[in-house]
N, CA, C and O atoms as a Tinker XYZ file with bonds, in Angstrom:
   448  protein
     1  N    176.079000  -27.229000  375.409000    73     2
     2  CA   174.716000  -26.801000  375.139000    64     1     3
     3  C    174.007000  -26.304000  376.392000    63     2     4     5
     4  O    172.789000  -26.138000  376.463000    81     3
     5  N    174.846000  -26.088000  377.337000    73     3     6
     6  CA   173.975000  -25.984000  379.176000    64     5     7
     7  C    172.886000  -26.639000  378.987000    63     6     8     9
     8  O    171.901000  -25.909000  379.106000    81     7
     9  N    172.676000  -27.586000  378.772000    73     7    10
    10  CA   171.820000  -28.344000  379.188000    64     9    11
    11  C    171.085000  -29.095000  380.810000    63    10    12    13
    12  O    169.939000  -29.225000  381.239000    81    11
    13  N    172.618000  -29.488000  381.377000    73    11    14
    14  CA   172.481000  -30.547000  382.611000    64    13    15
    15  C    172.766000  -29.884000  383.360000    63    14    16    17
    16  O    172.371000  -30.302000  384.448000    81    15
    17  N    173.524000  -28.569000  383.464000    73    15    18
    18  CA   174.399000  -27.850000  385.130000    64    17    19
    19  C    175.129000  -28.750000  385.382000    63    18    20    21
    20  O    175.019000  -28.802000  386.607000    81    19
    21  N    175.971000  -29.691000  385.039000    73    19    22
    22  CA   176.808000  -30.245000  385.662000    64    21    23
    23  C    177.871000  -29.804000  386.040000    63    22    24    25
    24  O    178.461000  -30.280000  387.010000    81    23
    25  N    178.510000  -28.362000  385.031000    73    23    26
    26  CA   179.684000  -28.264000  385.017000    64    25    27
    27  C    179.626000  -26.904000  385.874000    63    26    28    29
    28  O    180.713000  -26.396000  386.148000    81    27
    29  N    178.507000  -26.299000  386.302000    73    27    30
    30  CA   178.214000  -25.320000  387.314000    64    29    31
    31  C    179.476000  -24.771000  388.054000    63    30    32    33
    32  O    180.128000  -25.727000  388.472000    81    31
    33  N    179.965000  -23.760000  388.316000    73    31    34
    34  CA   180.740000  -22.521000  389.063000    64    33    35
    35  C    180.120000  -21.324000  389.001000    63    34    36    37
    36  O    179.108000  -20.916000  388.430000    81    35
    37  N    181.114000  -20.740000  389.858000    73    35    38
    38  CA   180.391000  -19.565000  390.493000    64    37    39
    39  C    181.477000  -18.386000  389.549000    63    38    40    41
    40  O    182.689000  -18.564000  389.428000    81    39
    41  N    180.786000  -17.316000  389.014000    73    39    42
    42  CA   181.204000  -16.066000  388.636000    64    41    43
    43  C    180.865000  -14.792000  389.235000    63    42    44    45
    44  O    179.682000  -14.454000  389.235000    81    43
    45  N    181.794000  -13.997000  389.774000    73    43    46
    46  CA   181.177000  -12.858000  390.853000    64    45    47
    47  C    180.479000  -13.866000  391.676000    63    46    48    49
    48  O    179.712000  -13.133000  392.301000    81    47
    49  N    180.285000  -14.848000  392.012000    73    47    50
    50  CA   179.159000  -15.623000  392.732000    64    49    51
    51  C    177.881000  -15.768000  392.306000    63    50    52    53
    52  O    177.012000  -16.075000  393.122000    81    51
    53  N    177.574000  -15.563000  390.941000    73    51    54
    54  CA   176.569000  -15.923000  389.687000    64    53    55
    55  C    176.881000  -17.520000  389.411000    63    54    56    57
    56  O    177.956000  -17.811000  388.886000    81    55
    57  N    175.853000  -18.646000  389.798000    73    55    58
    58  CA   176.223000  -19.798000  389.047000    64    57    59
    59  C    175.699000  -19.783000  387.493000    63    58    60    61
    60  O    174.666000  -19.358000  386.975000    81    59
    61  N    177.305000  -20.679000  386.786000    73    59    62
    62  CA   177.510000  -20.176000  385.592000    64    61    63
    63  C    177.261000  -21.387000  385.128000    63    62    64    65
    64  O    176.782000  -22.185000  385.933000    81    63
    65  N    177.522000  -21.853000  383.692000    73    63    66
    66  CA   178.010000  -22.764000  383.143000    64    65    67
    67  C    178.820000  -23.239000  382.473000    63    66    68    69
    68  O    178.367000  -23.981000  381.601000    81    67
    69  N    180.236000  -23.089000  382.515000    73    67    70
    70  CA   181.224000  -23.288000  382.204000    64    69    71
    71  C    181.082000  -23.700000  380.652000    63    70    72    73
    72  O    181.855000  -23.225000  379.819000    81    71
    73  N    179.892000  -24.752000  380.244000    73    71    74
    74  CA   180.222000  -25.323000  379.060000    64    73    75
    75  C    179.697000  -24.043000  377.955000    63    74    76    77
    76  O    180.401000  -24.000000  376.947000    81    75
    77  N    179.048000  -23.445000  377.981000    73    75    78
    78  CA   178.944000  -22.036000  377.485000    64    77    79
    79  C    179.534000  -21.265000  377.560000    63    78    80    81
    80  O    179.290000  -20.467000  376.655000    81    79
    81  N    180.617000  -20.820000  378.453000    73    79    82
    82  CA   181.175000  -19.323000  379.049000    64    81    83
    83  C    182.266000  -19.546000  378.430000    63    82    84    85
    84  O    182.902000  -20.570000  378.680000    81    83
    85  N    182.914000  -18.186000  377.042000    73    83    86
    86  CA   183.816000  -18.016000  376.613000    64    85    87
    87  C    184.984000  -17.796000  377.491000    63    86    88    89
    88  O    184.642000  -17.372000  378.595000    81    87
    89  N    186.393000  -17.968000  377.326000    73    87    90
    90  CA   186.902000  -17.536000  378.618000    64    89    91
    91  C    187.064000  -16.046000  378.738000    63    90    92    93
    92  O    187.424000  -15.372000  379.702000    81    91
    93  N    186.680000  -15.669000  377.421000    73    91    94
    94  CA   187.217000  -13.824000  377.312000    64    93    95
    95  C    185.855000  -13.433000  378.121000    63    94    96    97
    96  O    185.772000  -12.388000  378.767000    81    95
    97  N    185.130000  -14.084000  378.050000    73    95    98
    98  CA   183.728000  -13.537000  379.264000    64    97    99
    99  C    184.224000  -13.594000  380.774000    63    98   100   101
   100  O    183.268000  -13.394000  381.523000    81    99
   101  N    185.068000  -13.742000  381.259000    73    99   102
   102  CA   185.102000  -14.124000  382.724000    64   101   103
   103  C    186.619000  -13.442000  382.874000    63   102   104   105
   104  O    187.093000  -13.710000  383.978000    81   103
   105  N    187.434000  -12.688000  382.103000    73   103   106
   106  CA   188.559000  -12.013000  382.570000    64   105   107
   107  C    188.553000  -10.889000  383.277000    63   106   108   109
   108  O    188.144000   -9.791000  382.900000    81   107
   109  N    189.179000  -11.278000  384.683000    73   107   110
   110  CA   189.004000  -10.203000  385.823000    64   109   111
   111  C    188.058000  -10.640000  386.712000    63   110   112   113
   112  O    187.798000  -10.131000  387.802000    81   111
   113  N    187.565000  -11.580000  386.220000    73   111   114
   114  CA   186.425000  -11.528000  387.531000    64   113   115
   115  C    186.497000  -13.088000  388.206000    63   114   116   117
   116  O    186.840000  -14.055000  387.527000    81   115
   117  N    186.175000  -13.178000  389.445000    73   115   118
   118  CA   186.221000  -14.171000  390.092000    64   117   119
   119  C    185.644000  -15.052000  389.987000    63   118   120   121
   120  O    184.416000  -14.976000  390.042000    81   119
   121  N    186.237000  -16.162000  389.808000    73   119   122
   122  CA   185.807000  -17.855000  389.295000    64   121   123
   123  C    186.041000  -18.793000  390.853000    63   122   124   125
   124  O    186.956000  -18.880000  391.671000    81   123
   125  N    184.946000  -19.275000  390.735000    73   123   126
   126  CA   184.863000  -20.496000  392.322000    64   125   127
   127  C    184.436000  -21.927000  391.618000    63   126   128   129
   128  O    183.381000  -21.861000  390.986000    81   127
   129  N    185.071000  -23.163000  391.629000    73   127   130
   130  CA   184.809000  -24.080000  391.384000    64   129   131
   131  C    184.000000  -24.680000  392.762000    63   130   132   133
   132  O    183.796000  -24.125000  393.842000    81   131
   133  N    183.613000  -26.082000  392.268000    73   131   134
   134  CA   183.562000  -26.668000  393.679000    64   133   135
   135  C    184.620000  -27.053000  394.312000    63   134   136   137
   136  O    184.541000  -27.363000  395.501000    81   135
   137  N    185.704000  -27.097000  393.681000    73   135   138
   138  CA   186.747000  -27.213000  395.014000    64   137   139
   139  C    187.036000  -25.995000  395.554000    63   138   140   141
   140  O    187.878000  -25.947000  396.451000    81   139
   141  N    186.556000  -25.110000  395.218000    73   139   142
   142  CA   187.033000  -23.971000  395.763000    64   141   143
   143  C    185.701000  -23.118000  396.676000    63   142   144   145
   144  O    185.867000  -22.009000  397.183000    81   143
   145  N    184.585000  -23.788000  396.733000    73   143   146
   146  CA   183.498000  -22.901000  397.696000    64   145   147
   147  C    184.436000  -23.288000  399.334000    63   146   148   149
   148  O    185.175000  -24.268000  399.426000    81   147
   149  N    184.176000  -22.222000  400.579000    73   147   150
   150  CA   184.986000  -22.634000  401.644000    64   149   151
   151  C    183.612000  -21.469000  402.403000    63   150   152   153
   152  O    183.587000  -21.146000  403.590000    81   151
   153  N    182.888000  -21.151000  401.650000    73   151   154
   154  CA   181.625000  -20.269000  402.638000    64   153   155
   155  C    181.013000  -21.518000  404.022000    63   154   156   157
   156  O    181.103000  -22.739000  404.152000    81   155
   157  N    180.400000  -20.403000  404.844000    73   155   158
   158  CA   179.724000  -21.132000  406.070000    64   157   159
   159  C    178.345000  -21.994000  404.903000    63   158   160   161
   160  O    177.819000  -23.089000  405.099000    81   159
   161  N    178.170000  -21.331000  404.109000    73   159   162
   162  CA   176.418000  -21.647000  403.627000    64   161   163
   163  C    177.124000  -22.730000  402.598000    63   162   164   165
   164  O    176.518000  -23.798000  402.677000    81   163
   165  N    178.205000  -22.784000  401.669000    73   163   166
   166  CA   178.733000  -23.952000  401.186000    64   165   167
   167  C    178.990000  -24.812000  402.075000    63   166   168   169
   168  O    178.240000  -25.742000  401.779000    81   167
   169  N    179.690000  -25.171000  403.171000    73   167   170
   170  CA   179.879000  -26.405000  404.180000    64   169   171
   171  C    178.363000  -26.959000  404.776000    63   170   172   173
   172  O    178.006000  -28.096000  405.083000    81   171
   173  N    177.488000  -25.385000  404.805000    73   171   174
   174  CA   176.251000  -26.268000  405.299000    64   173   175
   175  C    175.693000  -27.179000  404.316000    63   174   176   177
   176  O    175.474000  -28.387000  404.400000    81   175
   177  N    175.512000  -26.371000  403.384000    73   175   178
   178  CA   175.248000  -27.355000  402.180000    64   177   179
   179  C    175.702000  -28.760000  401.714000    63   178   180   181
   180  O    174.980000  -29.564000  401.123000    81   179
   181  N    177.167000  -28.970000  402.107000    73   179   182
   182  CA   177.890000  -30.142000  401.770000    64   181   183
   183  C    177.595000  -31.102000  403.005000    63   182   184   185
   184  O    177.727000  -32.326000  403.000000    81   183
   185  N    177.149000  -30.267000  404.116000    73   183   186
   186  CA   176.909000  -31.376000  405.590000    64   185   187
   187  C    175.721000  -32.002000  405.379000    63   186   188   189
   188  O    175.455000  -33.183000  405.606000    81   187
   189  N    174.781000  -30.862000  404.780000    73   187   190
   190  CA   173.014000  -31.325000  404.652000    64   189   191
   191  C    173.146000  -32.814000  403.508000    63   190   192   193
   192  O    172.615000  -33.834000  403.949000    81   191
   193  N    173.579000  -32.880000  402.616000    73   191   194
   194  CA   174.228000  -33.159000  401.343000    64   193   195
   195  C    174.344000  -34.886000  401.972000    63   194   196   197
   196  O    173.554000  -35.808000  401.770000    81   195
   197  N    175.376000  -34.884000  402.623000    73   195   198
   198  CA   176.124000  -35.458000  403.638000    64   197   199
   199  C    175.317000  -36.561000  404.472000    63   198   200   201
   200  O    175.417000  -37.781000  404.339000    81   199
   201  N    174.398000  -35.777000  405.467000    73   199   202
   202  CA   173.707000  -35.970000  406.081000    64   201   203
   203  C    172.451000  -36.914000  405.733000    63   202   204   205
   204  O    172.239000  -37.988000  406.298000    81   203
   205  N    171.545000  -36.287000  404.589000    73   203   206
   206  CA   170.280000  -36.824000  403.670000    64   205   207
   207  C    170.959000  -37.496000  402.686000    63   206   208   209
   208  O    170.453000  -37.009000  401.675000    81   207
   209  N    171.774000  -38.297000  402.318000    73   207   210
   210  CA   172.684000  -38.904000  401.258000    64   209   211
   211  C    172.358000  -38.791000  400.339000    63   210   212   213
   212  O    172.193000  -39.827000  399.695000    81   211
   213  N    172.068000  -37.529000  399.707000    73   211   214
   214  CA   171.568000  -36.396000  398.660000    64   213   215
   215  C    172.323000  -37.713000  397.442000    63   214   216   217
   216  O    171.672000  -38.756000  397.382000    81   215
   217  N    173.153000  -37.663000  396.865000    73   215   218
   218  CA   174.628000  -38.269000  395.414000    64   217   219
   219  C    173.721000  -39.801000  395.405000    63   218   220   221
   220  O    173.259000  -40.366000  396.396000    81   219
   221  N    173.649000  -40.190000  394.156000    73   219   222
   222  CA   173.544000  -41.557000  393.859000    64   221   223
   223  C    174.357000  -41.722000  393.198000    63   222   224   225
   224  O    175.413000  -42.027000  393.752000    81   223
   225  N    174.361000  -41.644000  391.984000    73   223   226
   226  CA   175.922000  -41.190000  391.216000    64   225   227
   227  C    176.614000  -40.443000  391.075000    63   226   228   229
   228  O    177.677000  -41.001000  390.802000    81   227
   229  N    176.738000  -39.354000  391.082000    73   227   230
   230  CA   177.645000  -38.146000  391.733000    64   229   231
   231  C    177.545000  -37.465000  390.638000    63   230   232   233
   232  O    178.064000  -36.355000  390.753000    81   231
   233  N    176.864000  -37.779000  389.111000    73   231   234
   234  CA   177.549000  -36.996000  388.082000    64   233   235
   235  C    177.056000  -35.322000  388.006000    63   234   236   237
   236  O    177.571000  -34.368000  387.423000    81   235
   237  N    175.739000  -35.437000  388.926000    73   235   238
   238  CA   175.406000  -34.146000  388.791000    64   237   239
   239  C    175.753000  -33.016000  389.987000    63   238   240   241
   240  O    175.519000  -31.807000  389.980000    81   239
   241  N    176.233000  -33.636000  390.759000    73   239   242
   242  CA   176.410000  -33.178000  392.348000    64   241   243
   243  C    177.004000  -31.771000  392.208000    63   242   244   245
   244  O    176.370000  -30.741000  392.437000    81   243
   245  N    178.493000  -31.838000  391.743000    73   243   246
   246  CA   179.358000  -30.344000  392.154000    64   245   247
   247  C    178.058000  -29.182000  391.264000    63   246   248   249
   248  O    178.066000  -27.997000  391.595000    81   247
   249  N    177.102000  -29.634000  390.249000    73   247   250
   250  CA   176.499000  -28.541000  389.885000    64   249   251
   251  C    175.410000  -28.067000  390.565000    63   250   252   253
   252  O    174.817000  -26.994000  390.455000    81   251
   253  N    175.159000  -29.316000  391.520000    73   251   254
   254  CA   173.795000  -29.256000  392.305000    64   253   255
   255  C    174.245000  -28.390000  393.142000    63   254   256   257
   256  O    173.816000  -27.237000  393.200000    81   255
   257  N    175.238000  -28.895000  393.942000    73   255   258
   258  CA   175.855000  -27.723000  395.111000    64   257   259
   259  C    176.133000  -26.289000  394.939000    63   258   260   261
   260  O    176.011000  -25.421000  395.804000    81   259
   261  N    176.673000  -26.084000  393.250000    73   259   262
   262  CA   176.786000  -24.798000  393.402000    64   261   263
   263  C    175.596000  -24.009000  393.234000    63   262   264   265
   264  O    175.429000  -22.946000  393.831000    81   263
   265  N    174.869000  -24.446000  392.531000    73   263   266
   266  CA   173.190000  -23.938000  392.735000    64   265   267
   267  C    173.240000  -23.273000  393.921000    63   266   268   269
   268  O    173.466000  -22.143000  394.354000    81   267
   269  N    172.895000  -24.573000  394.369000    73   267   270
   270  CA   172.165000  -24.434000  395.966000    64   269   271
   271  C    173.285000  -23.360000  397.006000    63   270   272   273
   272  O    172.668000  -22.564000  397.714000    81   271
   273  N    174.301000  -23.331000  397.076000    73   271   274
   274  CA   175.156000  -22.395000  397.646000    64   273   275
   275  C    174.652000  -21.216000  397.211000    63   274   276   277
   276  O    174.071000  -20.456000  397.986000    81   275
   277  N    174.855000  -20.896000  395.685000    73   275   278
   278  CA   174.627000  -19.396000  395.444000    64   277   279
   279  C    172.882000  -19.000000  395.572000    63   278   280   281
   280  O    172.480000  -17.841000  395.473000    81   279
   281  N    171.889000  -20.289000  395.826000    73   279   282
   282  CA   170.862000  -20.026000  396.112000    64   281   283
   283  C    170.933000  -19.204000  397.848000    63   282   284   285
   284  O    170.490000  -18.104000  398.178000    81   283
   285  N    171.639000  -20.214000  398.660000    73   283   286
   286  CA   171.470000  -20.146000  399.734000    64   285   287
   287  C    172.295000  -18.852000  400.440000    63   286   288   289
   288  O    172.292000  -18.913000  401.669000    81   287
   289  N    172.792000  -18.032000  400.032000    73   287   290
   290  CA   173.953000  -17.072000  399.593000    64   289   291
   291  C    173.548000  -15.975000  399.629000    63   290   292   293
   292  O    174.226000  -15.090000  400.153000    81   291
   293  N    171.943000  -15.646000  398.908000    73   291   294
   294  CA   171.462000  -14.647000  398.288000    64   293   295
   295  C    169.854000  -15.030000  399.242000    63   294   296   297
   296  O    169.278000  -14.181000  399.923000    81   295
   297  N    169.581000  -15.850000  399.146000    73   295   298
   298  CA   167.970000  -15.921000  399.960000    64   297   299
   299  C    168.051000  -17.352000  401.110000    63   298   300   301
   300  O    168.095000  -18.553000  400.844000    81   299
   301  N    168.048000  -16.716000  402.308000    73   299   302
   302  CA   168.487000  -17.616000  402.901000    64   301   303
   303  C    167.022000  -18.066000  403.508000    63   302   304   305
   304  O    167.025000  -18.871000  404.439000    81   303
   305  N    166.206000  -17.738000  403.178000    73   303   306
   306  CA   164.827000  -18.993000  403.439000    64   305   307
   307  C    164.313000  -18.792000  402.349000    63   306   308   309
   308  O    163.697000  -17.768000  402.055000    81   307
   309  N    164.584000  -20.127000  401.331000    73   307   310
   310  CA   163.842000  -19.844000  399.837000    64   309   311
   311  C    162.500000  -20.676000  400.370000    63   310   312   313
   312  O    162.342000  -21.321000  401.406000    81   311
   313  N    161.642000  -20.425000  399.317000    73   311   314
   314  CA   160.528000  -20.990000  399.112000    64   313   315
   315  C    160.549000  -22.064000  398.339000    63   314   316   317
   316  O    161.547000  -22.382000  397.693000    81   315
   317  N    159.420000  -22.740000  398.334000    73   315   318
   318  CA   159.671000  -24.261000  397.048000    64   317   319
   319  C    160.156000  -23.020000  395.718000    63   318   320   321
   320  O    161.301000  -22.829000  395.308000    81   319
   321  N    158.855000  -22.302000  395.251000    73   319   322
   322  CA   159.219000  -21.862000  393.977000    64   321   323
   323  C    160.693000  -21.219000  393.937000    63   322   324   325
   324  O    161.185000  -21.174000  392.809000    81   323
   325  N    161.284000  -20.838000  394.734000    73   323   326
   326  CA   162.579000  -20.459000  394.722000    64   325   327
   327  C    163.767000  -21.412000  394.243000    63   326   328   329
   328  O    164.716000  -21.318000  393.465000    81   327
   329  N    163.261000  -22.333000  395.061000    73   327   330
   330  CA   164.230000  -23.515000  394.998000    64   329   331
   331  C    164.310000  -23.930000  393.562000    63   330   332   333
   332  O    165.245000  -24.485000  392.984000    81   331
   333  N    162.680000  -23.400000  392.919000    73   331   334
   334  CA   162.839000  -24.416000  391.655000    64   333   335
   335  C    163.705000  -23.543000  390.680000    63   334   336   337
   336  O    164.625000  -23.955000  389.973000    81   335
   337  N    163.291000  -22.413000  390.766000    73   335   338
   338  CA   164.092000  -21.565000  390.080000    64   337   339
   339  C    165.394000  -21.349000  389.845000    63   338   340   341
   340  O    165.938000  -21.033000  388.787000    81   339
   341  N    166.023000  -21.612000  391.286000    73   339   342
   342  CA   167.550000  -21.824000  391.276000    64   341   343
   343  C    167.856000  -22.886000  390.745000    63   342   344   345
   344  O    168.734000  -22.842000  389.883000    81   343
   345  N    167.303000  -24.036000  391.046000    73   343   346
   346  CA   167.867000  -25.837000  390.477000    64   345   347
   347  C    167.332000  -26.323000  389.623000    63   346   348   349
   348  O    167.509000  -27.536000  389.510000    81   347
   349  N    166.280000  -25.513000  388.451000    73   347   350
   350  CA   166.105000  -25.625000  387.053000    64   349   351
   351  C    166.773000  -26.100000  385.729000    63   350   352   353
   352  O    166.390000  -26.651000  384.696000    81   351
   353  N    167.917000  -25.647000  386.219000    73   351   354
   354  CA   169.140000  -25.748000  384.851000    64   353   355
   355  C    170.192000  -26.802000  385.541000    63   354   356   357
   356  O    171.407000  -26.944000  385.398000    81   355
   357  N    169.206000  -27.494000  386.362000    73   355   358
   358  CA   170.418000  -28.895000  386.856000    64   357   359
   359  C    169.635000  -29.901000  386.989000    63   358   360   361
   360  O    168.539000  -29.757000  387.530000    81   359
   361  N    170.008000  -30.962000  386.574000    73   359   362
   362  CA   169.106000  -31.976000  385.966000    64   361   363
   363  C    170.013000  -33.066000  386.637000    63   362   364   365
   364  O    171.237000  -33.017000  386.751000    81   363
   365  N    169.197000  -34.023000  387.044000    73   363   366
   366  CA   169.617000  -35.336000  387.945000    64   365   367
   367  C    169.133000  -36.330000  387.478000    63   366   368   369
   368  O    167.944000  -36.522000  387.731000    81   367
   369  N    169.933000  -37.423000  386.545000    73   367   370
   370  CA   169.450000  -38.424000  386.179000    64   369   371
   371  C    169.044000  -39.712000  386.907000    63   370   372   373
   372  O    168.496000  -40.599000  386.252000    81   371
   373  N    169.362000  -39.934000  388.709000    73   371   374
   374  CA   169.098000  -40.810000  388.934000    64   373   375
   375  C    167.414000  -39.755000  390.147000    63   374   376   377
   376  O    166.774000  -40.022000  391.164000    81   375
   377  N    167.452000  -38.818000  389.317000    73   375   378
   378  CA   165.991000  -37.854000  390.171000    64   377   379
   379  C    166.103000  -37.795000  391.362000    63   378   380   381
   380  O    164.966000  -37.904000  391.821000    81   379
   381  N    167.103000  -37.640000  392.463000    73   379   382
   382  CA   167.578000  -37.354000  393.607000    64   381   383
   383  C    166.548000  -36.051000  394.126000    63   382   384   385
   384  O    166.389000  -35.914000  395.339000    81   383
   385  N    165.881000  -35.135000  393.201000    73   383   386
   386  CA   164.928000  -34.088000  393.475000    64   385   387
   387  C    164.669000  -33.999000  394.773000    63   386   388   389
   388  O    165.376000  -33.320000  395.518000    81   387
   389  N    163.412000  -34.816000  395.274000    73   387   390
   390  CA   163.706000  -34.711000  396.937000    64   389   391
   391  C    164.799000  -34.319000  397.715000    63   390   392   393
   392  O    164.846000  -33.350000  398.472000    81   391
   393  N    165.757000  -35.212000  397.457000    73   391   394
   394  CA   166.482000  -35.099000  398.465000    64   393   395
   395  C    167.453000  -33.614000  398.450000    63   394   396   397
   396  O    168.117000  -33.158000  399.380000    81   395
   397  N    167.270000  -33.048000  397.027000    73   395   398
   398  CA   168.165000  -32.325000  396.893000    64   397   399
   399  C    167.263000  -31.254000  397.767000    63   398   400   401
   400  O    167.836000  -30.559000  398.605000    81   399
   401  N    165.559000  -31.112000  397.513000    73   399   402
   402  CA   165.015000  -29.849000  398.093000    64   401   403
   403  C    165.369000  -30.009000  399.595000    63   402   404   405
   404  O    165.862000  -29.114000  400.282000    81   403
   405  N    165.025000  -31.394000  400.067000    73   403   406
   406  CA   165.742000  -31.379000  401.702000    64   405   407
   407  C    166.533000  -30.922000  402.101000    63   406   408   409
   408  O    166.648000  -30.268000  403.137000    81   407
   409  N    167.596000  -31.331000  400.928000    73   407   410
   410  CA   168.671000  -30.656000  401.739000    64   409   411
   411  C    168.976000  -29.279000  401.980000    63   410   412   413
   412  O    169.807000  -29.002000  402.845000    81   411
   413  N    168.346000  -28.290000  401.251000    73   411   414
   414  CA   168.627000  -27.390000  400.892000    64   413   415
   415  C    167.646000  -26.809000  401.850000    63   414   416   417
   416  O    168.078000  -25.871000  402.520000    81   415
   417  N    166.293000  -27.210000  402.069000    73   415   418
   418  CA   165.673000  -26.816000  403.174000    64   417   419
   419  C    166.726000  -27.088000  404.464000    63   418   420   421
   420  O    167.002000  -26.214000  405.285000    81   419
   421  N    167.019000  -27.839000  404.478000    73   419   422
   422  CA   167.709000  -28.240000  405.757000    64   421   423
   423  C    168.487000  -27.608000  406.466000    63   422   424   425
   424  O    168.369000  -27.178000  407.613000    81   423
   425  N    169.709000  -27.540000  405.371000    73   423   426
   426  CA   171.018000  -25.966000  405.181000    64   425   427
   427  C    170.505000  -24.716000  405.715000    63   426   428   429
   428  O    171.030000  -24.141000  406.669000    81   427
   429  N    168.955000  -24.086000  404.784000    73   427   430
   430  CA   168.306000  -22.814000  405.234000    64   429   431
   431  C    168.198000  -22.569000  406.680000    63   430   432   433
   432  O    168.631000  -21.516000  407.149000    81   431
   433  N    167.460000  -23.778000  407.677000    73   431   434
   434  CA   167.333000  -24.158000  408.646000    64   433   435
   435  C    167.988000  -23.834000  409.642000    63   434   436   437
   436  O    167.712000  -23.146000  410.625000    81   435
   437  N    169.311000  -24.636000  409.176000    73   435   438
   438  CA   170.805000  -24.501000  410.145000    64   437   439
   439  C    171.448000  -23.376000  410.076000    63   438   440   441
   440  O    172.366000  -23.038000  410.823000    81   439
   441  N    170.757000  -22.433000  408.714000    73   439   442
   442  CA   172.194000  -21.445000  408.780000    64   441   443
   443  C    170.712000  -19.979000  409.197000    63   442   444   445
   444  O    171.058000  -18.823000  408.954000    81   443
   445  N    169.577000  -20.148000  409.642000    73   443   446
   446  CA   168.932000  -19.420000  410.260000    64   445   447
   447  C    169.201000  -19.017000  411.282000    63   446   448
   448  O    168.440000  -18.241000  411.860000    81   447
């Protein structure tokens, strides 16, 4: 139902949602899981992450990250409203929110 972003990847580097995306929608074109981001702005992300101990339970994390990568990817000093826009369709049940905008400010920061 894309509801949570949990299951978040990257298409062309569009974060997607897997639990929606037919697979005949995505033939030919490039698919990035989270095991598979290896960008400078993905590692910053996973250090900031890292760093601000962003995960309480982890269930929403690999979707949070890919957000925030393909946020950070495309606008590399977002604004709050930016931020919200990108991490809208990812939902954190233990409300990590803060920490996630930190981090993501943080990342912007480092990779300025």
């Amino acid at each position: 139902m894309s509801l949570c972003g949990a299951c978040t990847l990257h298409i062309d580097g569009q974060p997607t949602r897997s639990c929606v995306t037919p697979i005949s929608a995505v033939q030919g074109k490039a698919i990035t899981t989270i095991e598979g981001i290896e960008s400078v702005v993905a590692q910053t992300i996973q250090q900031a992450w890292t760093e601000l101990e962003v995960p309480q339970c982890g269930y929403c994390q690999s979707g949070q990250i890919m957000s925030a990568t393909a946020l950070l990817e495309k606008h590399r000093q977002p604004s709050d409203a930016d931020i919200d826009a990108a991490m809208a369709g990812n939902i954190c049940r233990c409300a990590t929110y803060a920490r996630i905008r930190s981090a993501i400010k943080q990342a912007a920061e480092q990779l300025a």
